[in-house]
Backbone of each chain as ProteinMPNN parsed JSONL, in Angstrom:
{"seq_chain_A": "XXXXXXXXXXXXXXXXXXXXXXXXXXXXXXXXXXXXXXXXXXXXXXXXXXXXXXXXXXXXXXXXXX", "coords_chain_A": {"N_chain_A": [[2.581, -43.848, 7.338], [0.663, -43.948, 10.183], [-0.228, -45.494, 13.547], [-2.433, -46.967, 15.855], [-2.469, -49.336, 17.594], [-1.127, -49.993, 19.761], [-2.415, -48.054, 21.645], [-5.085, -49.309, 21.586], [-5.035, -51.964, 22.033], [-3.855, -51.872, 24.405], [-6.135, -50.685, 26.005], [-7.652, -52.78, 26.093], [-6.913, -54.163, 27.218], [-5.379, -56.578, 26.511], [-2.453, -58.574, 25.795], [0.961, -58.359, 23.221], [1.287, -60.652, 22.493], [-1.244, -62.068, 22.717], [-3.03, -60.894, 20.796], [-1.34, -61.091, 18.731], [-2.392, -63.391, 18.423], [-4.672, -63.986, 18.328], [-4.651, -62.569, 15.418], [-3.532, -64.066, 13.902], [-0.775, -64.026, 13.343], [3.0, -63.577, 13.902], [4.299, -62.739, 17.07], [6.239, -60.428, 17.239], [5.668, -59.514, 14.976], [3.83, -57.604, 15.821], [5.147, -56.301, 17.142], [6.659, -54.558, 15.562], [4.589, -53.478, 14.123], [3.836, -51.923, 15.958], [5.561, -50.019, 16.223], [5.611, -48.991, 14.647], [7.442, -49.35, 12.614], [6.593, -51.022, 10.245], [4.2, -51.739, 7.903], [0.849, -53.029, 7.792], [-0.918, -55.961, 5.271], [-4.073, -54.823, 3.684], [-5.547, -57.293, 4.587], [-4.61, -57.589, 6.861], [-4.499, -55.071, 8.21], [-7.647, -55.032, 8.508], [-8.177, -57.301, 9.893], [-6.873, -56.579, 12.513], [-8.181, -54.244, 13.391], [-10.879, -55.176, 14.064], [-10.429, -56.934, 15.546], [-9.298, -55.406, 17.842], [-11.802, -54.161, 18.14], [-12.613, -51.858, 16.496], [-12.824, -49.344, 14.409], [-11.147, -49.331, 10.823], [-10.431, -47.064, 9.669], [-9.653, -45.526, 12.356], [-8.065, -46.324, 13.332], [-5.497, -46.332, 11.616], [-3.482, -43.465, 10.241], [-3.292, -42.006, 7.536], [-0.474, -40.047, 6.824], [0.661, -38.115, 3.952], [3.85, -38.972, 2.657], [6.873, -37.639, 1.286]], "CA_chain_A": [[1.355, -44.306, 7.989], [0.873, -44.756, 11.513], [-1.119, -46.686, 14.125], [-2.346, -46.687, 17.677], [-2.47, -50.265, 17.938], [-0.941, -50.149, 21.4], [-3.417, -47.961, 22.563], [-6.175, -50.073, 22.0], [-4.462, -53.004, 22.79], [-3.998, -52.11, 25.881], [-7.044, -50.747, 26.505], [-9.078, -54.161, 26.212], [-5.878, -55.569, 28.153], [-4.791, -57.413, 25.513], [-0.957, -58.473, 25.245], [1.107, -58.657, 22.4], [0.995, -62.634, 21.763], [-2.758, -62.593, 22.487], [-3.697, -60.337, 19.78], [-0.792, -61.79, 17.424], [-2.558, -65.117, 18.443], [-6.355, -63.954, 17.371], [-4.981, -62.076, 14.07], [-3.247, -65.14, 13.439], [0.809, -63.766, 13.168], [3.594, -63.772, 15.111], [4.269, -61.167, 18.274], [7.333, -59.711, 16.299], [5.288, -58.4, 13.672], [3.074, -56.798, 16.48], [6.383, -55.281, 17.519], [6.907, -54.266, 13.955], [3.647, -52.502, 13.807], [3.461, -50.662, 16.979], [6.599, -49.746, 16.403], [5.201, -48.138, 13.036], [8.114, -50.148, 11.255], [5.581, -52.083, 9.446], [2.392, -51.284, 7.303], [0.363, -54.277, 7.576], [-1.64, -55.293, 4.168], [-5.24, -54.7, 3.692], [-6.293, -57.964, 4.842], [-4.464, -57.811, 8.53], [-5.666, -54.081, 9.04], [-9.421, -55.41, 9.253], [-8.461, -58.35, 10.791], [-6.742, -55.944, 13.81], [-8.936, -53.79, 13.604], [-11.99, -55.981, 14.066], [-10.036, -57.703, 17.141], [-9.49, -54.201, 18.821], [-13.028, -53.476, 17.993], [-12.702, -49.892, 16.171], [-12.744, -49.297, 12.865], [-9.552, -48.94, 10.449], [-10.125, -45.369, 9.93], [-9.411, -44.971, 13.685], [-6.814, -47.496, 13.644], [-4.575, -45.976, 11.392], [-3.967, -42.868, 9.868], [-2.05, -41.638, 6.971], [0.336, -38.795, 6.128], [1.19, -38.592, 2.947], [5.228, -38.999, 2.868], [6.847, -37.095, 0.479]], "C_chain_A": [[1.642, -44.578, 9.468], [-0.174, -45.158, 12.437], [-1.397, -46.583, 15.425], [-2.858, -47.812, 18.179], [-2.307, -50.348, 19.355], [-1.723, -49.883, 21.971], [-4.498, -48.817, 22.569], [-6.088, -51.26, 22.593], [-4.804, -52.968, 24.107], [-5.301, -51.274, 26.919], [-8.028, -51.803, 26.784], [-7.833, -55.014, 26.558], [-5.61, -56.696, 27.471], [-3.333, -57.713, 25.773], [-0.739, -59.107, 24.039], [0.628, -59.921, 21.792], [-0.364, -62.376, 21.995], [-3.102, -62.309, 21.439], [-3.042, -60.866, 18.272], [-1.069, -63.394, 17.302], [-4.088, -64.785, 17.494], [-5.699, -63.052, 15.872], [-4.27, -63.112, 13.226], [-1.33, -64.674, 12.391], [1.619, -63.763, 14.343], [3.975, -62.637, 15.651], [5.264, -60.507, 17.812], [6.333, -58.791, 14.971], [4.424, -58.048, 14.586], [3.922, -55.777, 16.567], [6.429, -54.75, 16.876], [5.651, -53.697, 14.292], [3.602, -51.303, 14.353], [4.579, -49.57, 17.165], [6.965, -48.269, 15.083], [6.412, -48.378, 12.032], [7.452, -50.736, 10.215], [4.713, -51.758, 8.561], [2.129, -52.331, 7.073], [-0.361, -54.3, 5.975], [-2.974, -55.495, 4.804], [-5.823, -55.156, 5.027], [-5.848, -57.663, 6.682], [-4.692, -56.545, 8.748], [-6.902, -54.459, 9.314], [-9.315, -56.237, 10.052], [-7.982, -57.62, 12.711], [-7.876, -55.415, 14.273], [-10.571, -54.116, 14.016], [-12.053, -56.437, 15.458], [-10.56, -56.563, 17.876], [-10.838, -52.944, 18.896], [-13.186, -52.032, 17.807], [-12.632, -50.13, 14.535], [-11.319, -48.659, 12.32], [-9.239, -47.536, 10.537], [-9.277, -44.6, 11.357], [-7.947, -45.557, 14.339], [-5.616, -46.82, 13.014], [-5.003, -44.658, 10.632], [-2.973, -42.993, 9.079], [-1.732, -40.449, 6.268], [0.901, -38.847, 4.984], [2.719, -37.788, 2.775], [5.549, -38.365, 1.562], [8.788, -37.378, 0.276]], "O_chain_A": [[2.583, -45.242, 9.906], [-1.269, -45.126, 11.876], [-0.552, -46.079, 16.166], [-3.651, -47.7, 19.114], [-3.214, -50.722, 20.097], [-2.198, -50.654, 22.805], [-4.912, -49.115, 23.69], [-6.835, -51.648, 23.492], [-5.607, -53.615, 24.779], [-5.375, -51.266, 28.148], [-9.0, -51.723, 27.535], [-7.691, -56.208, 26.298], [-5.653, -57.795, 28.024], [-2.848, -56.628, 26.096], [-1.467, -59.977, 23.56], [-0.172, -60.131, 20.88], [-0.854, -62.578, 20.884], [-3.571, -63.23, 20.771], [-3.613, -61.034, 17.194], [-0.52, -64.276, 16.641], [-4.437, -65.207, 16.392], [-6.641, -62.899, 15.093], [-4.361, -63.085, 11.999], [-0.949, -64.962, 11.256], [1.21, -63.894, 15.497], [4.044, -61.595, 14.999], [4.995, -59.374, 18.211], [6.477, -57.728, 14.366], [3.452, -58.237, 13.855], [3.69, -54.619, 16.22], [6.162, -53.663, 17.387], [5.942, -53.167, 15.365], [3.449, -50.176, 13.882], [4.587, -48.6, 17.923], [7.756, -47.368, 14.8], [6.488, -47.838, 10.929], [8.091, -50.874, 9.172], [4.491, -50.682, 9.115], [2.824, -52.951, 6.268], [-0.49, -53.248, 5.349], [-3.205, -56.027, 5.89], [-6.277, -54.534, 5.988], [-6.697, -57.558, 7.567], [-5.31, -56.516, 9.812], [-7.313, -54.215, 10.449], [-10.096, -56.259, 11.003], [-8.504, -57.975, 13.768], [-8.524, -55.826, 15.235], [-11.349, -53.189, 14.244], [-12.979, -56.447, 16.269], [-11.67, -56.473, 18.399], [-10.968, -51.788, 19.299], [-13.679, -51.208, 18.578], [-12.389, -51.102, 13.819], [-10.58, -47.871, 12.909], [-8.329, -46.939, 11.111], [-8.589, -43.581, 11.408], [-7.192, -45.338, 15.287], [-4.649, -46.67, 13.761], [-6.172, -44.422, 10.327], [-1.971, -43.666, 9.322], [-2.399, -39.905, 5.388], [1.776, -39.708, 4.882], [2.896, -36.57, 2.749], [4.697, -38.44, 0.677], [9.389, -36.875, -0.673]]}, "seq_chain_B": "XXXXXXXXXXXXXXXXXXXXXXXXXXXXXXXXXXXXXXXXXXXXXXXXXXXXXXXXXXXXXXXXXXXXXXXXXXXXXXXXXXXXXXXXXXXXXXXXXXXXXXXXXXXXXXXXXXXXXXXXXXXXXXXXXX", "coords_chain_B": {"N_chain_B": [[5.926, -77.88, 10.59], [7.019, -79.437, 8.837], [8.955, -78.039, 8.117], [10.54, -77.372, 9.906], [11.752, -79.982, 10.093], [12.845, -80.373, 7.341], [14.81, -78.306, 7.645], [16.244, -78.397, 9.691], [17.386, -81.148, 9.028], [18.992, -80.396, 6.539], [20.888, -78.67, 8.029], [22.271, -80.537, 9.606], [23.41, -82.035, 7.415], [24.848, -80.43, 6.389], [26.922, -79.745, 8.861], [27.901, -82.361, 9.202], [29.235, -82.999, 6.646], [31.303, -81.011, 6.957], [32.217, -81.704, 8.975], [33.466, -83.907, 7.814], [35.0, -83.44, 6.067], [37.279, -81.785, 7.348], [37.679, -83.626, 9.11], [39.032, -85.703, 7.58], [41.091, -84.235, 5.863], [42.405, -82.606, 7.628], [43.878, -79.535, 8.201], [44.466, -77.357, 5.798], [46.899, -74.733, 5.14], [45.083, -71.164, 5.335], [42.636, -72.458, 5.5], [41.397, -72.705, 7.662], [40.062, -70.035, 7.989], [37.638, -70.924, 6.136], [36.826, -72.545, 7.507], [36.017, -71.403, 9.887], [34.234, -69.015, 8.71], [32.195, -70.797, 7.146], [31.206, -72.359, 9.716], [30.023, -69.797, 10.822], [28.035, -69.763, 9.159], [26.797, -71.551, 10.018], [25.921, -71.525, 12.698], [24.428, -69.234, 12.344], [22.089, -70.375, 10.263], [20.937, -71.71, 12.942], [20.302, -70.099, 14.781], [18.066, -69.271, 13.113], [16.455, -71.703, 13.263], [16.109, -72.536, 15.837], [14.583, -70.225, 16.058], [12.12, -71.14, 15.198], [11.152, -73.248, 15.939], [10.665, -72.508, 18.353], [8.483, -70.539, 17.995], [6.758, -72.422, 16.599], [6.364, -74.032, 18.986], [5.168, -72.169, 20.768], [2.824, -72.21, 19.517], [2.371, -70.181, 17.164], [1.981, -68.935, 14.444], [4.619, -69.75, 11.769], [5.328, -68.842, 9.57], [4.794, -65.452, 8.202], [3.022, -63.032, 7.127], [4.769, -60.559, 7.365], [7.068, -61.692, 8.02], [7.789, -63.117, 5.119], [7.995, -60.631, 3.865], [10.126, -59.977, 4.329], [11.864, -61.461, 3.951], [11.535, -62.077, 0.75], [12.88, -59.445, 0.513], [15.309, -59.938, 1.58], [16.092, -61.523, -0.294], [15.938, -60.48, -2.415], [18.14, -58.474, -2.215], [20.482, -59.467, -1.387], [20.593, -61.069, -3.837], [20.945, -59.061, -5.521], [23.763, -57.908, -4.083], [25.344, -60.199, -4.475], [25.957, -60.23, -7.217], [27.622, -58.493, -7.622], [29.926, -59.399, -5.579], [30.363, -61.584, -7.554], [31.601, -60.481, -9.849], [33.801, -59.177, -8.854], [35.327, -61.495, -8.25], [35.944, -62.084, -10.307], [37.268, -60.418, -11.416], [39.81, -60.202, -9.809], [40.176, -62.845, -10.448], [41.885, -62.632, -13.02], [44.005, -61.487, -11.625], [45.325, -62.512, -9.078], [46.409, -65.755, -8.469], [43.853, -68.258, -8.291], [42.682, -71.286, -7.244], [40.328, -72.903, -9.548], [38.59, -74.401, -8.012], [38.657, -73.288, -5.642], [37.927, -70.653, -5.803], [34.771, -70.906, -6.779], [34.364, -72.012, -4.403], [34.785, -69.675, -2.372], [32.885, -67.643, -3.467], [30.72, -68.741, -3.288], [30.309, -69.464, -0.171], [30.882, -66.758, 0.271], [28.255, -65.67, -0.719], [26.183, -66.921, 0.938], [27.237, -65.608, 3.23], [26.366, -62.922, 2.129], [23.52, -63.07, 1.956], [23.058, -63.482, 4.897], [23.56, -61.752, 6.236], [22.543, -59.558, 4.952], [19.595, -60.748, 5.738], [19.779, -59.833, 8.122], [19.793, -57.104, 8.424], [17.489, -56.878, 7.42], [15.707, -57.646, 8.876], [15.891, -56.302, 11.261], [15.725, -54.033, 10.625], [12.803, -53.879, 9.757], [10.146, -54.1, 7.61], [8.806, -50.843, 5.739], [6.762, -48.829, 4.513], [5.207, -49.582, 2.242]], "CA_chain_B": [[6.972, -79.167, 11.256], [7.669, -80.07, 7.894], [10.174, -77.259, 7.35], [11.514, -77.664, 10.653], [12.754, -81.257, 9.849], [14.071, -80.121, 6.714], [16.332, -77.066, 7.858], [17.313, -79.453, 10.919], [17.985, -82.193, 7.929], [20.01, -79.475, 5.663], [22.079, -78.111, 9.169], [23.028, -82.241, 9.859], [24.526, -83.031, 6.718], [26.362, -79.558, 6.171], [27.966, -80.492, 9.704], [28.497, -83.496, 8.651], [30.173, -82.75, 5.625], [32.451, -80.352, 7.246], [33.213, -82.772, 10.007], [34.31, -85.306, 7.401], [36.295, -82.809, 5.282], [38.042, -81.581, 8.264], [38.594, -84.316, 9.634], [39.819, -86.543, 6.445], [42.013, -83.861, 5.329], [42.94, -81.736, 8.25], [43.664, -77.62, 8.159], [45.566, -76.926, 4.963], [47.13, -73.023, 5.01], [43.964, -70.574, 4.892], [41.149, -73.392, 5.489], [40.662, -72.455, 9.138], [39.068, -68.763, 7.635], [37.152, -71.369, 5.415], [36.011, -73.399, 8.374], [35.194, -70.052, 10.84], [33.16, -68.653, 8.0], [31.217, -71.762, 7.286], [30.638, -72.159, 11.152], [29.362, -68.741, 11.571], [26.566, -69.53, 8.191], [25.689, -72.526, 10.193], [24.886, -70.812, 13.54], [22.856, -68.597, 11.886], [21.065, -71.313, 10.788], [20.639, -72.898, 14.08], [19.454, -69.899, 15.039], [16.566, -69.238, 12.433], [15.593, -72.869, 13.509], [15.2, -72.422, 17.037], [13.113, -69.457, 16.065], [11.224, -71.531, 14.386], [10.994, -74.3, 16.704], [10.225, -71.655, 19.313], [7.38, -70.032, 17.259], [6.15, -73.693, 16.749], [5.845, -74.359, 20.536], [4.249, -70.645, 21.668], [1.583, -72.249, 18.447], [2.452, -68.423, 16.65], [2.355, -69.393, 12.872], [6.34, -69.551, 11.741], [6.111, -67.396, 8.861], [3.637, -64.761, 8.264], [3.061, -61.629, 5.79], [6.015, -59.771, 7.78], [8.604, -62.819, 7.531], [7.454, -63.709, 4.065], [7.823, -60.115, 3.239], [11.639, -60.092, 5.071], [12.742, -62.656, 2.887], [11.883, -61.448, -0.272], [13.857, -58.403, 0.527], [16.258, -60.44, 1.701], [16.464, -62.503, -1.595], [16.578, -59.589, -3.431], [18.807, -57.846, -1.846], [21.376, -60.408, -1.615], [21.028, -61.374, -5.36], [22.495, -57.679, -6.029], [24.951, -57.564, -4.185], [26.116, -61.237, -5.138], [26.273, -60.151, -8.463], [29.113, -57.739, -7.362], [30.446, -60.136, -5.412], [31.158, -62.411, -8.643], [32.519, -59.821, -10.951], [34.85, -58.491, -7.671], [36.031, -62.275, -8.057], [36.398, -63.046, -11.853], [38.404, -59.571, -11.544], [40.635, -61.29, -8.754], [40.71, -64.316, -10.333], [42.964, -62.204, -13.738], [44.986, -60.868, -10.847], [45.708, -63.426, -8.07], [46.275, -67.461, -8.74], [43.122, -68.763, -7.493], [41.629, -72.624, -7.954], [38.514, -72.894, -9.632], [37.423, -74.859, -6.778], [38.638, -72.225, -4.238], [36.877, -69.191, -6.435], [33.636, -71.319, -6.288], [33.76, -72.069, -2.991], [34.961, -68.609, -2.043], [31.562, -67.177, -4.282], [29.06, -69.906, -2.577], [30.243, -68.74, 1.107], [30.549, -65.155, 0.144], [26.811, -65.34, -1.029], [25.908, -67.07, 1.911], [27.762, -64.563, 4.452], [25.627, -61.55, 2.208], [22.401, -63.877, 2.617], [23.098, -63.932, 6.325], [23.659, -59.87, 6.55], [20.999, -59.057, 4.272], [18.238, -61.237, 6.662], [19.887, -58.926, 9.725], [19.807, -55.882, 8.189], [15.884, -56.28, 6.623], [14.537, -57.961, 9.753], [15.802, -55.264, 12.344], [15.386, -52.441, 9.851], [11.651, -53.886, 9.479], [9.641, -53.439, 6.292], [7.739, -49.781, 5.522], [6.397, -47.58, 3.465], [5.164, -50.753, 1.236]], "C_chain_B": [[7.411, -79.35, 10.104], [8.724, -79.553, 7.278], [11.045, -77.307, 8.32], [12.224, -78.899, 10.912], [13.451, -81.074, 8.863], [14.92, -79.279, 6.736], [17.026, -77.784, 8.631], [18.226, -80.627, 9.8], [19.5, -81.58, 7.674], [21.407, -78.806, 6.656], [22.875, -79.354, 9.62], [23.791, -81.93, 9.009], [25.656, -81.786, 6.229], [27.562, -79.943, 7.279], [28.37, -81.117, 9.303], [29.42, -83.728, 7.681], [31.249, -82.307, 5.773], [33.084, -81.06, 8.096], [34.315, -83.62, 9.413], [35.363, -84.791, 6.56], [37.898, -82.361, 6.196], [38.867, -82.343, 8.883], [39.223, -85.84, 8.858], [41.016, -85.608, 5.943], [43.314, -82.723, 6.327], [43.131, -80.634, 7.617], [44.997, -77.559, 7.034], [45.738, -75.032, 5.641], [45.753, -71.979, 4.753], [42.642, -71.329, 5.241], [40.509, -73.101, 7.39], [39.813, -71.075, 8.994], [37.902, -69.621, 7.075], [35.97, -71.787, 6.938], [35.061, -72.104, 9.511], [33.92, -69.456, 10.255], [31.962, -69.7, 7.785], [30.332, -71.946, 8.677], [29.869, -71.664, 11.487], [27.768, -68.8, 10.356], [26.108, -70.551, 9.416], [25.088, -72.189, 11.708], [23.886, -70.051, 12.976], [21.778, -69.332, 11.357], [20.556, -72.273, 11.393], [20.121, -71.752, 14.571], [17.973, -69.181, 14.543], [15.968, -70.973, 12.477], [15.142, -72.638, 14.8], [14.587, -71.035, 16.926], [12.179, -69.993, 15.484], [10.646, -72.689, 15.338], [10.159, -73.637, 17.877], [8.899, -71.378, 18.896], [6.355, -71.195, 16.951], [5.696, -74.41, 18.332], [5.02, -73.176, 21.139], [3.162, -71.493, 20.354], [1.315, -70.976, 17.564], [2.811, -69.858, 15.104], [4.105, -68.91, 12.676], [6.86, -68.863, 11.028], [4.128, -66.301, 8.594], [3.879, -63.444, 7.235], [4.718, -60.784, 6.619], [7.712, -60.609, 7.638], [8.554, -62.949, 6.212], [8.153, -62.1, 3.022], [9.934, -59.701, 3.35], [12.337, -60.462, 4.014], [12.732, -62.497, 1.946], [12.983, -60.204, -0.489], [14.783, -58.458, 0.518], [17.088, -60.719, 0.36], [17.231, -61.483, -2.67], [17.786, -58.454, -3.373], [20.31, -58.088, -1.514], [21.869, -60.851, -3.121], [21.775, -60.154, -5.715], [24.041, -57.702, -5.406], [25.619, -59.005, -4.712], [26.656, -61.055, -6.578], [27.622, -59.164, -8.203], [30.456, -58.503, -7.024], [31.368, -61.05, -6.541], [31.461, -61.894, -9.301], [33.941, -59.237, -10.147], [35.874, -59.709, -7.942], [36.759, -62.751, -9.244], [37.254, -61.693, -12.333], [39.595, -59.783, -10.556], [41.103, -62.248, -9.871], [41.897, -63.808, -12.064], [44.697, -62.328, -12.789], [45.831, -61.765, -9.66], [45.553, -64.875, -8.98], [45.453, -67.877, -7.858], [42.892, -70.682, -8.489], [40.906, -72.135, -8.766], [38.079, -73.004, -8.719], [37.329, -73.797, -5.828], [38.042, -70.843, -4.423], [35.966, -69.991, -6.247], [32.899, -70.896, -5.03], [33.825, -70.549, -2.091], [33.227, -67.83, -2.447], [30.641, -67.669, -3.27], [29.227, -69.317, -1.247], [29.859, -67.695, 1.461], [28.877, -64.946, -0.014], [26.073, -65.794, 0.297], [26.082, -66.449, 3.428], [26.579, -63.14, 4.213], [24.005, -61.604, 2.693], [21.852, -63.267, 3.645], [22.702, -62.427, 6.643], [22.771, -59.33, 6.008], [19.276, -58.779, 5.01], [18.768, -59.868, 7.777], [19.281, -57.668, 9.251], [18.374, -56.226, 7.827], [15.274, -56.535, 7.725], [14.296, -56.815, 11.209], [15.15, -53.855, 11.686], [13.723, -52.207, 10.373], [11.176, -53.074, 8.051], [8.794, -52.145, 6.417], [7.714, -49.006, 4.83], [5.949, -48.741, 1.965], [3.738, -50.408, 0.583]], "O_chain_B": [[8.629, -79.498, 10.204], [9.367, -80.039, 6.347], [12.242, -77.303, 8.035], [13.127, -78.987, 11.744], [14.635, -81.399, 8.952], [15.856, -79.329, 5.937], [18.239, -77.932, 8.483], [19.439, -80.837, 9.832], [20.596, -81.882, 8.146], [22.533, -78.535, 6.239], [24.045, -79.226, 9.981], [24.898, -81.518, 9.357], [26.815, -81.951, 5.849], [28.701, -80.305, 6.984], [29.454, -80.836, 8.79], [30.325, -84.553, 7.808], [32.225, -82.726, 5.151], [34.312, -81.147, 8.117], [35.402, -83.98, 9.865], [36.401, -85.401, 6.304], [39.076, -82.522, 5.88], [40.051, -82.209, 9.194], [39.725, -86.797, 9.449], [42.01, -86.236, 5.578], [44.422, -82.281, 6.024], [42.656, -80.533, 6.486], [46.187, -77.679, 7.327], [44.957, -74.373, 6.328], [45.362, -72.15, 3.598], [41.592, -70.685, 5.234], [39.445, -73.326, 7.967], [38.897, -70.915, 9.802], [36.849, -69.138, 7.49], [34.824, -71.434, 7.219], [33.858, -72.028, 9.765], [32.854, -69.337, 10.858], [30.846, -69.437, 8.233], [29.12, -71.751, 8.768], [28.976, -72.132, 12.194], [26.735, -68.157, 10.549], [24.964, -70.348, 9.822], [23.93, -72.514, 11.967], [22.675, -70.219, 13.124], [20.636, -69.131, 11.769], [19.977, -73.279, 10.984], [19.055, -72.102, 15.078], [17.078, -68.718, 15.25], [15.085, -71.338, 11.7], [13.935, -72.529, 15.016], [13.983, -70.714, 17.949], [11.238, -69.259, 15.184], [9.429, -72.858, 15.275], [9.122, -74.151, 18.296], [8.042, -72.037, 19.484], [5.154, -70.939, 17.045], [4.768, -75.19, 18.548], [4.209, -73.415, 22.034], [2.172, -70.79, 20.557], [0.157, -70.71, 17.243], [3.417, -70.912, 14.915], [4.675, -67.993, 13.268], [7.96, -68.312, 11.091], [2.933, -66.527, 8.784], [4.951, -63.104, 6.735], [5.687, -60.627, 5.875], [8.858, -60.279, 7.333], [9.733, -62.883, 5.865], [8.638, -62.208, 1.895], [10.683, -59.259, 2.479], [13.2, -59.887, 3.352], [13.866, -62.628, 1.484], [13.738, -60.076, -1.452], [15.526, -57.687, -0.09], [18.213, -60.353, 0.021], [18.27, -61.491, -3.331], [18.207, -57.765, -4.303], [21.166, -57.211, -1.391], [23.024, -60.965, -3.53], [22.939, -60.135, -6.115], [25.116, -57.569, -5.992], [26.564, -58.824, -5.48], [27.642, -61.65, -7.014], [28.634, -59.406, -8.861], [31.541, -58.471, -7.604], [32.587, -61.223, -6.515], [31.982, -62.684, -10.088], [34.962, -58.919, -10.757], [37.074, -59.434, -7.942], [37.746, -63.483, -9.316], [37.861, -61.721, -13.403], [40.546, -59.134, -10.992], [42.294, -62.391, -10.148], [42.748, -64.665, -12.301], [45.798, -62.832, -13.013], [47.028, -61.533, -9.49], [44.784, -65.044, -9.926], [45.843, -67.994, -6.696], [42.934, -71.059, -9.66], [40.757, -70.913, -8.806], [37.288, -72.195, -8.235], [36.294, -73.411, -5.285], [37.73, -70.063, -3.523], [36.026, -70.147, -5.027], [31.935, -70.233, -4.648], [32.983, -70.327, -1.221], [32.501, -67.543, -1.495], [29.924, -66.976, -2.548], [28.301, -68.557, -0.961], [29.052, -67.364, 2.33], [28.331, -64.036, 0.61], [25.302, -64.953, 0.761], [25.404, -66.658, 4.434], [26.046, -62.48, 5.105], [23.373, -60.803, 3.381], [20.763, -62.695, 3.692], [21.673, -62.064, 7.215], [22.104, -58.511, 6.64], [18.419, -57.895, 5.04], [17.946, -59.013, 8.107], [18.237, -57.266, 9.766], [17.852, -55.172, 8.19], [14.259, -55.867, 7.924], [13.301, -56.545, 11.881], [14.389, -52.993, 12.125], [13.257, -51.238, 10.973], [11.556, -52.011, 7.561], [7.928, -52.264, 7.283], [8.717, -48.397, 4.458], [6.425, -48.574, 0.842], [3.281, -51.119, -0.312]]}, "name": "protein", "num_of_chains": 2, "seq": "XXXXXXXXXXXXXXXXXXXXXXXXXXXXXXXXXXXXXXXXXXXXXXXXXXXXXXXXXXXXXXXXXXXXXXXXXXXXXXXXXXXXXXXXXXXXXXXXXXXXXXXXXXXXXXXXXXXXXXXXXXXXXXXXXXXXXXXXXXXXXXXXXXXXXXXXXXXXXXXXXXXXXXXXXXXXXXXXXXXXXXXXXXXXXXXXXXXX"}
């Protein structure tokens, strides 16, 4: 799975800690995401996705790994 | 706060303990590996406190689905190999003249050294594909 967190991020000029302040985690697991180490669950994809105002679909996509 | 008084608690009285062993019985033969190893568990947890202490002053919650998920990995990942660990030792302990006490304590460190290496290795790795 992967993610384009950053980009939106930093399109609405966000930094890390802000956004790991409104989804309510810490800026390490931002790192961890954008980093596509991570797969958040469910609940913190909507909650990003909500922040960075886009929908999940757009937020992440996924390849299925084989 | 309430976990960061008790890890600060739990990092006192291990010092403490080792201070008073150390310095009631002084460095038998071998006990300075004892004391280095111990040392190096208890930096490590001095420094998963001041990340925690840290993470408590920026107001960032201290654990979260990605730490929470760390640590299980950790746990479990540590319990295996510990289990190696103690059959590696109770096949030693045929072969070499060990204590009890000093197989114990050898075991309890050892688990606490894989602990330590476990957290490194899951938190840099990072969790995925979950």
């Amino acid at each position: 799975m992967t993610n384009r967190i950053k980009e939106f991020r930093v399109k609405l000029g966000m930094t890390q800690e802000e956004l790991a302040k409104k989804v309510n985690v810490r800026r390490e697991t931002i790192v961890f995401l954008e980093k596509n180490k991570y797969n958040p669950s469910l609940r913190l994809a909507f909650d990003l996705a909500k922040t960075l105002e886009i929908s999940v679909e757009d937020l992440f996509s996924f390849d299925d790994e084989k | 706060m309430k976990r960061i008084i008790l890890m600060a608690a739990v990092i006192l009285m291990v010092a403490a303990t080792l201070y008073l062993w150390f310095s009631n019985s002084g460095f038998a033969n071998g006990e300075g590996l004892y004391l280095g190893i111990i040392v190096l568990v208890l930096v490590f947890a001095v420094f998963l406190l001041v990340r925690r202490i840290k993470s408590w002053k920026a107001g960032e919650p201290q654990e979260d689905e990605l730490t929470k998920k760390v640590m299980v990995r950790t746990a479990a990942l540590s319990y295996y190999i510990s289990l190696y660990l103690w059959v590696f030792l109770l096949y030693m302990q045929d072969r070499v003249t060990f204590d009890k006490d000093r197989l114990i304590g050898i075991g309890i460190v050892g688990m606490a050294i894989i602990f330590a290496l476990s957290w490194v290795f899951n938190h840099f790795r990072g969790v995925s594909n979950d």
